[in-house]
Each structure stands twice: as C-alpha cells, then as structure tokens.
C-alpha positions in Angstrom: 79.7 -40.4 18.8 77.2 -38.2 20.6 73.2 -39.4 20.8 71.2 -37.9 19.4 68.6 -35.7 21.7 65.1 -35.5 19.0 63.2 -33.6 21.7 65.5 -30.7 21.6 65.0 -30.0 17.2 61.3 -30.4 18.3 61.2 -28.0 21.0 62.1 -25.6 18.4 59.7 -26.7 15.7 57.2 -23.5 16.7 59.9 -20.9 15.9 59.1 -22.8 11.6 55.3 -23.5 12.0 52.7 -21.3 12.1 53.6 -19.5 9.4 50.6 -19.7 7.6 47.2 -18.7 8.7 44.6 -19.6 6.4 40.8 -18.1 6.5 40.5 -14.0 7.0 42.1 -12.2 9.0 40.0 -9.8 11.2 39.8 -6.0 10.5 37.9 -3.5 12.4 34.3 -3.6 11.3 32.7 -0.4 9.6 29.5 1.2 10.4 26.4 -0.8 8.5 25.8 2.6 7.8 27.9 6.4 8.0 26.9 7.5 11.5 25.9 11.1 11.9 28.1 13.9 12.6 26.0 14.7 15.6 23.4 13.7 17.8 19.9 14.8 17.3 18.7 16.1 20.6 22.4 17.6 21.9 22.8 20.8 23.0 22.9 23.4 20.4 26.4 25.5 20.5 30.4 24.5 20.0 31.5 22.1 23.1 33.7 19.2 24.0 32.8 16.1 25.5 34.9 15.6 28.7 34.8 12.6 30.0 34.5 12.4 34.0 36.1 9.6 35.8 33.3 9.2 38.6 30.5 10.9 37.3 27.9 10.0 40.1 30.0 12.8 42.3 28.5 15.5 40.7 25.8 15.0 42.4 27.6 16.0 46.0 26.2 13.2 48.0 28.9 11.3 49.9 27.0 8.6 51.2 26.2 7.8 47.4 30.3 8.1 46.6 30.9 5.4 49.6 27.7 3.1 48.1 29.3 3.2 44.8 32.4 2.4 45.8 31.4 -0.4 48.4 29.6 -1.9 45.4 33.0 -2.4 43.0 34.4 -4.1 45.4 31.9 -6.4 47.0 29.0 -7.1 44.5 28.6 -10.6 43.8 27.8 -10.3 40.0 30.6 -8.6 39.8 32.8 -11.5 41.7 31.2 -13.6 39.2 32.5 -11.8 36.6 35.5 -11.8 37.7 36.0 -15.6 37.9 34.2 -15.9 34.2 37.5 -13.9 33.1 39.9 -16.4 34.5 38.0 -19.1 32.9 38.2 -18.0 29.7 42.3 -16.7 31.0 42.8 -20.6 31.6 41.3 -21.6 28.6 43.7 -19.2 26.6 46.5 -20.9 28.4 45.2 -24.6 27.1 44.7 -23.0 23.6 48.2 -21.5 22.9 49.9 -24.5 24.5 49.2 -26.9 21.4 51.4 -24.6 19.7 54.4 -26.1 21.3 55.8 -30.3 21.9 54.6 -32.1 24.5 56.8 -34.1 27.1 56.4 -36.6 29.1 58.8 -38.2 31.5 58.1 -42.1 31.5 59.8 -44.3 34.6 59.4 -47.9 35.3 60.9 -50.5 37.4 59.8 -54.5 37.6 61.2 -58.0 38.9 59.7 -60.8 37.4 59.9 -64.5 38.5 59.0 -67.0 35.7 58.7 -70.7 35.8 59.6 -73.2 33.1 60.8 -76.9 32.5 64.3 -77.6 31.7 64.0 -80.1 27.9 67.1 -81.7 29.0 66.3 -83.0 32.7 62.5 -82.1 33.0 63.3 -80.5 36.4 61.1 -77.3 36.7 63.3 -74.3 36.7 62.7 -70.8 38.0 64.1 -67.7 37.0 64.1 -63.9 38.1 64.5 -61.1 36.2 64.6 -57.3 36.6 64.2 -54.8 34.4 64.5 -51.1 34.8 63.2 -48.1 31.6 63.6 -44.7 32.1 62.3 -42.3 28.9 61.1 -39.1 27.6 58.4 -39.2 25.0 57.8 -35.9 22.6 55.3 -35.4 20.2 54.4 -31.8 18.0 52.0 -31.3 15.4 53.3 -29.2 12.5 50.8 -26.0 12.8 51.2 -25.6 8.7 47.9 -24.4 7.5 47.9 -22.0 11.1 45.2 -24.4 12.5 46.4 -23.9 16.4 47.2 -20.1 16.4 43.8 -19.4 14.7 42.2 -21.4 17.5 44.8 -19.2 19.9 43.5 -16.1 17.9 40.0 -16.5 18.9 40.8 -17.6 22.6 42.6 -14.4 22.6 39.6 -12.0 21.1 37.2 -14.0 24.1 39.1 -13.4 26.9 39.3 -9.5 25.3 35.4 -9.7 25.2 34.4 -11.6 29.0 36.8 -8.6 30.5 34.7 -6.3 28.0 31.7 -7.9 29.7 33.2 -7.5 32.9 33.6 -3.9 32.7 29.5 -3.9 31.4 28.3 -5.4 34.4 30.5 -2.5 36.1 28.0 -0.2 34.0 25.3 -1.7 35.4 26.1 -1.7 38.8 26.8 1.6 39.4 23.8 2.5 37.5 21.5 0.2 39.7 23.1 1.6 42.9 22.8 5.6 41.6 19.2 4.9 40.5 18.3 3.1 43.5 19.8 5.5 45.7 18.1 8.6 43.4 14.5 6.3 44.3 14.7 7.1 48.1 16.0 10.4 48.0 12.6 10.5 46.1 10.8 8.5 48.2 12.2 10.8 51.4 10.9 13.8 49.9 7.6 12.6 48.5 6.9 11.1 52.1 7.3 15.3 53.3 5.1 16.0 51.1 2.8 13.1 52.5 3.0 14.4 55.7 2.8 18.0 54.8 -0.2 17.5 53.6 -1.8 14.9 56.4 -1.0 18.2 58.3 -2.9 20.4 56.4 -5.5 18.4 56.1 -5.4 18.4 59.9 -5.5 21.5 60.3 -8.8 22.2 57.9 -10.2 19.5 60.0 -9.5 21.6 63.5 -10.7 24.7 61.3 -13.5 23.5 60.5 -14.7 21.3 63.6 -14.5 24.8 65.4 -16.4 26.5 62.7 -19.1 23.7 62.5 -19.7 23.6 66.3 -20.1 27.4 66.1 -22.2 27.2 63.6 -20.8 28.6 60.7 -20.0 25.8 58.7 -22.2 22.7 58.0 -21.5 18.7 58.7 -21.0 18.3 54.9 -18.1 20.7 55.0 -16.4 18.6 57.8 -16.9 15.3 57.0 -15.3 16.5 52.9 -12.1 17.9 55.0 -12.1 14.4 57.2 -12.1 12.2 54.3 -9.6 14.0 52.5 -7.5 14.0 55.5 -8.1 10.0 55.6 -7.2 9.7 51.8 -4.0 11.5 52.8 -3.0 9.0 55.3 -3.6 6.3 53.8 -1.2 7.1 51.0 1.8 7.3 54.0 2.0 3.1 54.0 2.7 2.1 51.1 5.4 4.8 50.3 7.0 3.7 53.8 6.7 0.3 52.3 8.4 1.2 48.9 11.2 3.5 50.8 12.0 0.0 52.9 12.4 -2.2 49.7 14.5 0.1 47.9 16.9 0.5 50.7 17.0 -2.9 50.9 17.7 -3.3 47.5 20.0 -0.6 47.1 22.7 -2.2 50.4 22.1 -5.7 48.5 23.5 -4.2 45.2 26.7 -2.6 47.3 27.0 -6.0 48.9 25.8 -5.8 52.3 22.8 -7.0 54.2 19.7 -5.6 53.5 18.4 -2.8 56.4 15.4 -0.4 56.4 15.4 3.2 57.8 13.1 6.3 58.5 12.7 8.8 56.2 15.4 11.4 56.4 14.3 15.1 56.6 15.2 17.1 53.4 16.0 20.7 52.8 13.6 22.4 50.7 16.4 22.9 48.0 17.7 19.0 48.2 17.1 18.9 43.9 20.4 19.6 42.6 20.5 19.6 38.9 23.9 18.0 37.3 25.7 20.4 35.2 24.5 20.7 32.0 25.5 18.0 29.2 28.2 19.9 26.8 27.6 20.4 23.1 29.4 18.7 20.4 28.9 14.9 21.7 31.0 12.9 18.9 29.6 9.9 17.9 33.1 8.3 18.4 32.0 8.3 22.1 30.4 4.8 21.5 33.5 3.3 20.8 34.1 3.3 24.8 31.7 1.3 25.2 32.1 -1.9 26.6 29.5 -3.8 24.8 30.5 -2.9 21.7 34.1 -3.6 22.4 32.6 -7.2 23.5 30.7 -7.7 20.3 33.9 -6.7 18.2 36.2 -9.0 19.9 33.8 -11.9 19.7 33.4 -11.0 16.0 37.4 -10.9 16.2 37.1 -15.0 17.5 34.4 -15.7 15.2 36.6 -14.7 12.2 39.4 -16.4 14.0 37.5 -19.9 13.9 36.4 -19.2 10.0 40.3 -19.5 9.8 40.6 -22.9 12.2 37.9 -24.6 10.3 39.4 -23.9 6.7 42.8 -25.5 8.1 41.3 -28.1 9.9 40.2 -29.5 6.2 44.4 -29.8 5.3 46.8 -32.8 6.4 48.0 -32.7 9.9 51.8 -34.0 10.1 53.1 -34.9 13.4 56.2 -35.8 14.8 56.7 -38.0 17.7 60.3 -38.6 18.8 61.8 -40.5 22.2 64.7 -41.1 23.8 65.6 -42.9 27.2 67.2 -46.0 29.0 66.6 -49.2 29.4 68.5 -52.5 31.5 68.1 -55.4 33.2 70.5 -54.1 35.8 70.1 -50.4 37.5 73.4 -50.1 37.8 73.7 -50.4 33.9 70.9 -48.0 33.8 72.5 -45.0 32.6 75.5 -46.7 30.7 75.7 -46.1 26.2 74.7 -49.7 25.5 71.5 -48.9 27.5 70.6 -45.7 25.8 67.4 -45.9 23.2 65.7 -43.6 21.1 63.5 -43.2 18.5 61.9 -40.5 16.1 59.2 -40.5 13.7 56.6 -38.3 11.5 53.5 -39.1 10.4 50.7 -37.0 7.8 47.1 -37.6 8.5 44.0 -36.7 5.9 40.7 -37.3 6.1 39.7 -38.9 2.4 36.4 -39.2 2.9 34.2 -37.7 6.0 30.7 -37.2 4.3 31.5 -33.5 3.9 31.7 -33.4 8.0 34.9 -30.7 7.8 33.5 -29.1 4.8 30.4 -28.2 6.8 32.2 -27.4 9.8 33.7 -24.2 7.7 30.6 -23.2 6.0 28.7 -23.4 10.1 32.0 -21.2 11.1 31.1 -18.7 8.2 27.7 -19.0 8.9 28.6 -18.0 12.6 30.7 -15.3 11.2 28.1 -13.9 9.1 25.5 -14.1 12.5 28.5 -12.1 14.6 28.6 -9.3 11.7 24.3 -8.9 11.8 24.9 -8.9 15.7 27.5 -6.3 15.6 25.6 -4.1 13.3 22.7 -4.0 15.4 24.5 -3.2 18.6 25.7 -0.3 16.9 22.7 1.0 15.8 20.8 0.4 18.9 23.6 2.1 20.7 22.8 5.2 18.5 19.4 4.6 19.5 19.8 4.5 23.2 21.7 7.5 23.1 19.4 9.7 21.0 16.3 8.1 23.5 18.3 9.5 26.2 19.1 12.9 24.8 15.5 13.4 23.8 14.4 12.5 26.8 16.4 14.7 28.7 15.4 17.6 26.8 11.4 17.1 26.9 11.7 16.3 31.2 13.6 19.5 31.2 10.8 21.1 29.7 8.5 19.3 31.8 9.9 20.0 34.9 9.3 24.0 34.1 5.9 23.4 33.0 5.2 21.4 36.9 6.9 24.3 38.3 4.5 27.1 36.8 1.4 24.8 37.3 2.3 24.7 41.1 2.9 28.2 41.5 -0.6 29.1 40.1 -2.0 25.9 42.3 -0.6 27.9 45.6 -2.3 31.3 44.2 -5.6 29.4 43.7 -5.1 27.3 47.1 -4.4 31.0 48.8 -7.5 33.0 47.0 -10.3 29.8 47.4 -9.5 29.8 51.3 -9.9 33.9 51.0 -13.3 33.8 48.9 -14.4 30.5 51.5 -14.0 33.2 54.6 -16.0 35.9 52.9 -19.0 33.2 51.7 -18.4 33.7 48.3 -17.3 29.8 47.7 -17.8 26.0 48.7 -15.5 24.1 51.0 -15.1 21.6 47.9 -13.8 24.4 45.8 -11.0 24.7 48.7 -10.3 21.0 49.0 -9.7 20.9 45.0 -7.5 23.4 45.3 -5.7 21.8 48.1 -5.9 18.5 46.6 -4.2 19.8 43.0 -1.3 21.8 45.3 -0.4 18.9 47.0 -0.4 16.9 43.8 1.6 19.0 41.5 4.4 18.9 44.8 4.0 14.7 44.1 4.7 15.3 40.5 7.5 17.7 40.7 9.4 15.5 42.6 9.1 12.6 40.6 9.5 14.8 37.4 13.0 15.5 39.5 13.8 12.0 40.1 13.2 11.2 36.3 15.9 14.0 35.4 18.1 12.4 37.3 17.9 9.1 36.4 17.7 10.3 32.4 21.2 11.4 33.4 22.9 7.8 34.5 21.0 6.6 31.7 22.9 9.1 29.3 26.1 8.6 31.2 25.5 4.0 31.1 24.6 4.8 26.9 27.7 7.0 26.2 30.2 4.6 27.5 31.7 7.2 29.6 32.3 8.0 33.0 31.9 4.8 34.5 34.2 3.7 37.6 36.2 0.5 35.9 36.8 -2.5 38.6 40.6 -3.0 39.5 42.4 -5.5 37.3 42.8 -9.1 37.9 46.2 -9.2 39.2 47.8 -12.0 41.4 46.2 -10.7 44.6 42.7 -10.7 43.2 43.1 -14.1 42.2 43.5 -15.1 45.4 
C-alpha cells in the first residue's frame, strides 16, 4: 500500500482558503465635496488640456534639458527612493507567503556510546549505537476568515503608494532643478543690470568731474553722482555671492559636485514666455497626481487592515503534517519499515484577552477613519494649490505689463531730467532719481520675469502633469 505524502494535500490547501475576507472592501473614495466644473482663475475660452511629456523644454534651453535629465538618474533622494520601494517590494513578498505551507527539510545523523552494568555478572558493558532521521516537516494555517490576504491586500496598496511617492519626489526634483536653474538665469541678468548701471554711474561721475573742474557744476553735484556710483557697486557682491550658491545648489540637485561660474552674458531678449496655459483645465487633472494616488492607496491598506484586525478576532486552525525516515542503520535508511509520518490539525481562540483584539479593530477603524480626513484634505488642498497657482499667474502677468510701462516712462523721465540739467533748468538730484528709479524698475522687471516663470513649474508640480517619470525598477536597477 502506498504512504501517504500529507505535505502534498497541504500544498494545495490555498487553492480552498481564502475564500472569505471579512472587514470592507476598499472602493474609490468620493470627493468630501462635488469639485467644480472648472477652475477659477483659467483662461476664459473652449480648450483642452494636453499634457506634455517634458514640459521644462518649452523653455528652449538645452543645458536645462541635460540638468534635468542628469538629475533622474543620479539624485540621491531619488536613489533613496528607489531602495524605500524595494523595501516595501520585499515586505510584499513576506506578506503573501503566509498564504501558502511551510517546509522544512529536517536531517540528522548520531553514534552514541553508552555505558551500563550487566545484573547478571556485574561486569560494566558498553554499547554503541547509531541512529540516522531524515524528515520533512509542513505546517499551513487555514486563511478562513481572509486574515493573511487582507494583510497581503494592504502590503499590496503600500508598495502602490512608496512607488506613488517615488514618482513625487520625481516632482520635486525636477522642480528644484528648473527653479534653481530659472534663479541664475535671473541672477545673470540682474548682475547686467548691476553693471549697466555701475557704468552709468561712471560715466555721470567722468561728466561731471569735467564739468566741476570747469566750473560749471559744484562739489555737491559730484560727490551725489560718486556715492551713487559707490551704492551701485556695492550691490555687485552679494549678487556674485547668491549666483555661486545657486549654482552650487542647482549641480548638487543633478547629482554632481558643486562648481561656481561667472556670469554669462544675456541677450537683451533672453525672457522667453512659455506658451500660454489652454482653457478648459478639467479638475480630473488631479487624479495624476502622485500624492493623491499615495494617499488613496494607503487609504486602500488602511481599509485592508480594518479587514485583518476583524479576522484576527476568529479561530485560527492549523495543520501541521510530516513525513520522513528513520534507522539505526543508513543502509536501512530509506527501506518501508523505516518510513514515518504524521499529520495533525489544531483550532486556536483566544477566550479571554482583556478586549486586546477587540481594540486592535476599533485602533484599525480608527486609523481608517484618520486615512479618510487625510485623504479629503489632500484633495482639497490640491484644489487649493492649483487655484493659488492659476491666480497667481494671472495677477504677475498683469504685473509684469504694469513694470514694463513704469520703465518706459522711467527712460522718458531719465532722458528729459539730463536735457532740463544741461539747460539749468534742474538739480543733479532730480537726474540721479531718475537714474536711480530706471535702473530699479530694470531690477524688478526681471525678477517679476523670474516669478512668471517659476509660477509656471509651480502650475505644472500642482496639476500632476508633465513631469518626467524615473525608469522602473527592473532587474538591472536593482543591481
């Protein structure tokens, strides 16, 4: 008659439990409120949303393309990342691998001498003996109440939400190296602008050092045009400084060493304003993101472990079974009156535990009921972020043309002071105002630029779109 072999009925125990999951099951969350058919501050007029890949090249600057790229693959917070994903991956693999029998293999071999007295002659007598075992053990816990493939559920929804996470600190990346990258293109152009005027102010000192020792102006004239040109260059350090940090910072975020460089020279034109940002955004657009996707799937492994705390409160049967070999003689090892095995089931239920499991699910529900609040927010301060950003946009615009109109009448009034200071009909002071306020408004314009700018990777981080996603986590990126 043929053995039999327990372990192979309990290898396919998991194909008959886990039928039953007890606790809710997880469903999309809605709104906490309807969300609005559109956004506040979007453009007026019919339009699509189209999303763009790499967004950042639509501002045509290739050394940004080759930053932004250089960062995806090299910066460390992303690398960390990366590993948090195949720790929770790992941890996945441990959490569905309850669901089926466990095996182990069990060898052992041992001579023993033992000593004794013989009753009959009271000689001492000595005696060796072998014995050889050679067994595989198995044990499965019934998953009946769905106690193991909840807890696989939720290990499922956080691995979802750490590669969520993974793809946020993506988001921020890119947006760090754009805005730091937008700050010295800033900082290069309102450095000109330093200079520019250091060399005007030069030049009223010249003008007027020839005028003075001619006679025709007076000391207080000069010494107002040589303190101005002093006030100008002393401005020049500390925006060298600030230019050195951020470029510093800005090779540190694309993973390289940190470096300082000269200001570059830029055309008079080097503002390039994006295209326009289309009509019709749909609210739906927040869905991409990669937070909220996070805070869904966590709320997806919070509702999971509502459902592995309820179970956790029923009986837990197990089955243990074992088969193997056992001799005195190794040659006998392997022979039918040598073979052993045994098989067994057991039920376990807590009777009294002070309420311990009991509290255990009403802390899971508790949790659950945090997740929802969590989720709820996120969504509306999503809204908020992207309404901030649209408004935003829209008043800088209107900014910027403001700065653009108070400059050109700056010029006029720069142009017609030096004209009336010629004829005697005003005061040097009256020119250096005018100089002063030029020069100014040319400081503000460009940071009233750099703030469009950066409004527009803070529009693109807060819609969800756009964003370049790091490669996947294959075998090779393991390694």
């Amino acid at each position: 008659m043929t053995s039999p072999r327990p372990w192979l009925a309990l290898a396919c125990l998991p194909l008959l439990a886990g039928c039953l999951k007890l606790g809710p099951d997880f469903a999309p969350p809605a709104p906490p409120v309807p969300p609005p058919a559109a956004y506040q501050h979007q453009a007026a007029g019919p339009g699509v949303y189209a999303e763009a890949d790499a967004w950042w090249k639509e501002l045509k600057e290739p050394e940004l393309d080759a930053l932004v790229d250089q960062a995806l693959a090299r910066n460390q917070d992303l690398v960390k990342a990366a590993g948090r994903v195949l720790e929770v991956r790992a941890n996945l693999v441990q959490a569905g691998s309850a669901r089926w029998p466990a095996l182990n293999l069990n060898a052992a071999g041992q001579r023993q001498r033992a000593q004794s007295v013989s009753p009959l002659t009271g000689q001492p007598l000595a005696a060796t003996v072998d014995g050889y075992n050679l067994s595989l053990a198995a044990s499965f816990e019934l998953d009946l109440w769905g106690r193991v493939a909840r807890t696989e559920e939720a290990a499922r929804a956080d691995l979802l939400a750490v590669e969520e996470n993974r793809r946020v600190v993506a988001q921020t990346v890119v947006a760090e190296v754009v805005t730091a990258f937008l700050e010295t293109q800033a900082l290069d152009r309102r450095i000109q602008v330093a200079e520019k005027t250091i060399a005007a102010y030069g030049h009223s000192v010249d003008f007027l050092d020839g005028r003075y020792r001619r006679g025709l102006a007076g000391a207080l004239d000069l010494h107002q045009a040589q303190r101005a040109l002093a006030q100008a260059r002393a401005l020049l350090p500390g925006l060298r400084q600030e230019l050195g940090l951020k470029r510093q910072r800005l090779l540190v975020l694309a993973g390289d060493y940190p470096r300082s460089r000269e200001a570059l020279a830029l055309p008079a034109d080097y503002y390039r304003q994006p295209p326009p940002v289309p009509a019709g955004l749909p609210s739906e657009l927040l869905l991409r993101r990669p937070d909220l996707r996070a805070a869904e799937a966590n709320l997806h492994a919070l509702t999971a472990r509502v459902g592995a705390a309820r179970a956790a409160r029923f009986p837990r049967i197990s089955l243990t079974g074992g088969f193997g070999y056992a001799s005195s003689e190794l040659t006998d090892l392997f022979t039918p009156v040598s073979e052993l095995w045994s098989i067994a089931g057991g039920l376990s239920q807590s009777v009294f535990d002070a309420g311990n499991l009991q509290a255990g699910e009403q802390a899971a529900r508790a949790r659950l009921m945090q997740g929802q609040a969590e989720y709820a927010k996120a969504v509306l301060n999503a809204f908020a972020e992207v309404e901030g950003a649209l408004l935003t946009r829209q008043e800088q615009l209107e900014r910027r043309q403001l700065v653009l109109a108070a400059l050109g009448e700056a010029v006029n009034t720069q142009e017609a002071a030096e004209r009336s200071y010629l004829r005697g009909l005003a005061d040097y002071l009256t020119v250096l105002e005018s100089q002063r306020t030029r020069y100014g408004l040319e400081d503000t314009l460009v940071l009233t630029e750099q703030a469009l700018l950066t409004n527009r990777v803070t529009l693109h981080r807060v819609l969800g779109g756009g964003w370049g996603s790091p490669p996947p986590l294959d075998a090779s990126a393991k390694e």
